[in-house]
N, C-alpha and C positions, 0 to 999 in steps of 0.2 A: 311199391311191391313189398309183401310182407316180408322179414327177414326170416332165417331161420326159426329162430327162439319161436316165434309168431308157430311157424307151422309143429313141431313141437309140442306146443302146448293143446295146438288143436286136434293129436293123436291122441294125448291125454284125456280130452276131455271126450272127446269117442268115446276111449275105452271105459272114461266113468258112466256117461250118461247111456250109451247103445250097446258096451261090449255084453255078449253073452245073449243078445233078443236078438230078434227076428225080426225081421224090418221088409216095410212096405216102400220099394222105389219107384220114383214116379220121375215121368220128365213133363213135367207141367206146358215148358216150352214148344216140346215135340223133339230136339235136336238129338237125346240123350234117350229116344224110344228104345233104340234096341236093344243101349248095352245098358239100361234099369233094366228092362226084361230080364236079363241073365243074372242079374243078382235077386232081384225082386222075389218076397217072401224067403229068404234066407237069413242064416243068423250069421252075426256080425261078429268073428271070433278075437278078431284083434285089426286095432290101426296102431299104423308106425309111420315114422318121419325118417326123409334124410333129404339134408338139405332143405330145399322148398319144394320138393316133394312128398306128396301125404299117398299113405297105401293101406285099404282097408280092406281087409283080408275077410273071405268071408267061407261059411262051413261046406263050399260045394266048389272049393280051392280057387277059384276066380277071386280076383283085387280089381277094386277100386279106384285107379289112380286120377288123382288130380292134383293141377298146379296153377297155383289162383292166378298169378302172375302179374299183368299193371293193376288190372280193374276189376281181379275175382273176389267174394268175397262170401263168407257163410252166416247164415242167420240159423238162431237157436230161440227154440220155444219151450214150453212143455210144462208141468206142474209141480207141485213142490217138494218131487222127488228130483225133480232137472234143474240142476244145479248147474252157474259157471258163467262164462262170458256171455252173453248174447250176442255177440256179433264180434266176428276176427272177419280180416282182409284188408284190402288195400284201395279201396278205391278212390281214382286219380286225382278227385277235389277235392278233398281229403287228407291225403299221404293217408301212410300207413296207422291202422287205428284198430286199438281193441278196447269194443264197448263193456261195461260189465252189469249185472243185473243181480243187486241183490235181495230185491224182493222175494219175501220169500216162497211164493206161489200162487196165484190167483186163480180160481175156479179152471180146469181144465176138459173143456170139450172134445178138445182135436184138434188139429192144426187150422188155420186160418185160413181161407181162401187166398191162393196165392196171389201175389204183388209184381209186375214186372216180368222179364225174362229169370224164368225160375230154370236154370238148367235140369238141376238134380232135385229131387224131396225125398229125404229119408224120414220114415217115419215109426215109430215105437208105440208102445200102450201109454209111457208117458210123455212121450214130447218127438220134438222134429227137427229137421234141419236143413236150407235150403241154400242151392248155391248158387249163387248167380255170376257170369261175365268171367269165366274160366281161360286160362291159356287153354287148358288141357282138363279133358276129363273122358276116360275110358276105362272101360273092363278088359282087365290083361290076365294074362296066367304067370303062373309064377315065374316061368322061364325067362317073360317076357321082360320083370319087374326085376330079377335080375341082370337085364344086357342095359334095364336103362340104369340102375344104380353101379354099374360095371363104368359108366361112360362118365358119371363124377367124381369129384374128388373124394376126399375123406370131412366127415362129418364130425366137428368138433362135439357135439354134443350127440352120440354115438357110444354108448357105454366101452370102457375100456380105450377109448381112439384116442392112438399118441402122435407124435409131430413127426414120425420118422417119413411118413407116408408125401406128406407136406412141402417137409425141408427139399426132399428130393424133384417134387415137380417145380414149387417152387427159384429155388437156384441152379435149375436146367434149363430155366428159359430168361432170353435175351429183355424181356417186355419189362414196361414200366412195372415195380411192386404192385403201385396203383391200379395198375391194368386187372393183372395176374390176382389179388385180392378179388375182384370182381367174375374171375372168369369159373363158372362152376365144374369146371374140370379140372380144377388146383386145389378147392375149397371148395365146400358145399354147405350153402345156406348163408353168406356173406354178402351182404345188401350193399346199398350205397353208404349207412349211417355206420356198420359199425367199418367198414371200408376207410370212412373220413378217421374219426375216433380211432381206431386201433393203432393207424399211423400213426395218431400226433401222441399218444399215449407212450408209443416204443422212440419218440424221436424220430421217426425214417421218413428222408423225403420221397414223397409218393412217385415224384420221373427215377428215382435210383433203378438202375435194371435190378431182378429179379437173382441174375448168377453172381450179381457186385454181395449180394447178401452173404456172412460168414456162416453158415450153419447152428453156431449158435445164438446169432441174430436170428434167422427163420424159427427155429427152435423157440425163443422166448416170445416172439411174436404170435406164432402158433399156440403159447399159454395165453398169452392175452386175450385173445380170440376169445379163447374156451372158456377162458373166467367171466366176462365180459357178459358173452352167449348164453351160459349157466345165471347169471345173475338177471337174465332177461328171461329166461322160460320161468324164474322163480316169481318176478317180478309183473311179467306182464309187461314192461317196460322197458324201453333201450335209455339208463341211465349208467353212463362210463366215466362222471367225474369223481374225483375223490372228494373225501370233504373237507379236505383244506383247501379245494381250489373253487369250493360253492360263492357266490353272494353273501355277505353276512348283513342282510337287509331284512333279513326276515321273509323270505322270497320260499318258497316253498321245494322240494327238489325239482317235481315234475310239476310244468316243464321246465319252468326259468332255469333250474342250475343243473338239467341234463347232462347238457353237451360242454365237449369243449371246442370243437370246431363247427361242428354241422348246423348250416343254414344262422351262421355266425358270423357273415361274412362283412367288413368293414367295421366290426368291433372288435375291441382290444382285447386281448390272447391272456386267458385268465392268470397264464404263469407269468409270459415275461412282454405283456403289454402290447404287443405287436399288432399290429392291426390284423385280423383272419382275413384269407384271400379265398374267391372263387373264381376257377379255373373251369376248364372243360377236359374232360379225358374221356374219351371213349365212346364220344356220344354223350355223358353222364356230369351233371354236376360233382366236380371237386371243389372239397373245403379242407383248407390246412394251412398251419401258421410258418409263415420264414421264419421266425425266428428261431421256433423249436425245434422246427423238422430240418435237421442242416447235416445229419449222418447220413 
């Protein structure tokens, strides 16, 4: 499932490549007939993120919403004014992946005859974008888009958004850190990856309960996060280790010296040698070192 950063970036790139046109919505599939109608032939005034929620706001006040969730994921086309990834999402034989395209445009006709269960097709003068295998994807009103961003957390990469919001749900509840890290009414837009890494980063062991946290531990945990998250929408990439803690083989960052715990598991702990473990929490693979995570 994509992480924050992931969705993010894909508001971004809306707002380069569609913000301010009119766009042709289609549901190629059929599923998504009614609510393309109600935006279809409108212009696209702005998208935004929070969390893993994307909201594309459009000029006759109807949004967008979709959340790609296991197996959603968007394809980009268009000509050599469409610019950017061609393809963000998560799907499940995969993990999470963002393709990038930097050619820099090839004759453009129109969009392609669609591939597969195409939920959504948005499409422009210069290019398109198709979505397929959505948790979630509806035309709400703004009121609507509201009650859902009311129901999570605070979004680290949310301009302006401080830890106070955080510290408080967070060491109000009994639940594993580990848990509480994953649940989007604590935090929004915290995956499984930076979930693993941000722990082993602060030290904290992921069973510690959530209220055991001191306020200033939540607090600098909640920086982490955001540093972390900001260096992944800049990035395109979840890479959380430092570089004194890389490979010096000559190994490249991404992927070999990404991580320091994730999908690491029965290799030695880049700090302090420990073999990484994977556990289970919540349904969810966990990855994190004893040795380091012992606060």
């Amino acid at each position: 499932m994509p992480e924050g950063h992931s969705v993010h970036r894909l508001a971004a790139q809306f707002n380069s490549v569609f913000g301010g046109q009119r766009l042709a919505v289609s549901s190629p599939q059929g599923r998504f007939a009614a609510g393309a109608e109600r935006v279809n032939g409108h212009i696209l005034e702005a998208a935004r993120a929070h969390g893993k929620q994307l909201f594309l706001h459009f000029d006759n006040e109807l949004i967008l919403r979709v959340h790609l969730g296991l197996y959603g994921a968007w394809d980009f086309g268009g000509d050599q004014t469409f610019r950017g990834a061609s393809s963000i999402g998560a799907p499940r034989r995969v993990g999470e992946r963002e393709a990038f395209d930097d050619d820099p445009g090839l004759a453009y006709d129109g969009p392609p005859e669609p591939v597969g269960q195409v939920r959504a097709r948005l499409v422009s003068a210069h290019g398109w974008a198709d979505l397929r295998g959505p948790t979630a994807c509806e035309v709400i009103t703004e009121g609507e888009r509201s009650a859902v961003v009311a129901k999570l957390g605070p979004d680290p990469l949310q301009p302006n958004a401080g830890p106070d919001e955080f510290v408080q749900r967070l060491t109000s509840k009994g639940s594993a850190v580990g848990t509480l890290l994953m649940s989007q009414d604590v935090i929004a837009g915290v995956g499984n990856i930076y979930r693993a890494e941000t722990l082993f980063r602060r030290g904290l062991n992921p069973w510690r309960p959530g209220k055991s946290l001191s306020t200033e531990e939540a607090a600098l945990l909640w920086e982490d996060i955001a540093l972390v998250m900001r260096d992944g929408v800049r990035d395109g990439r979840i890479i959380t280790t430092r570089a004194e803690h890389r490979d010096d083989r000559g190994l490249p960052v991404w992927p070999d010296n990404a991580h320091y715990v994730y999908q690491r598991q029965g290799i030695g702990c880049r700090v302090c040698g420990t073999d990484v473990v994977l556990a289970e929490m919540g349904n969810r693979k966990l990855y994190w070192c004893p040795g380091c995570q012992q606060a």
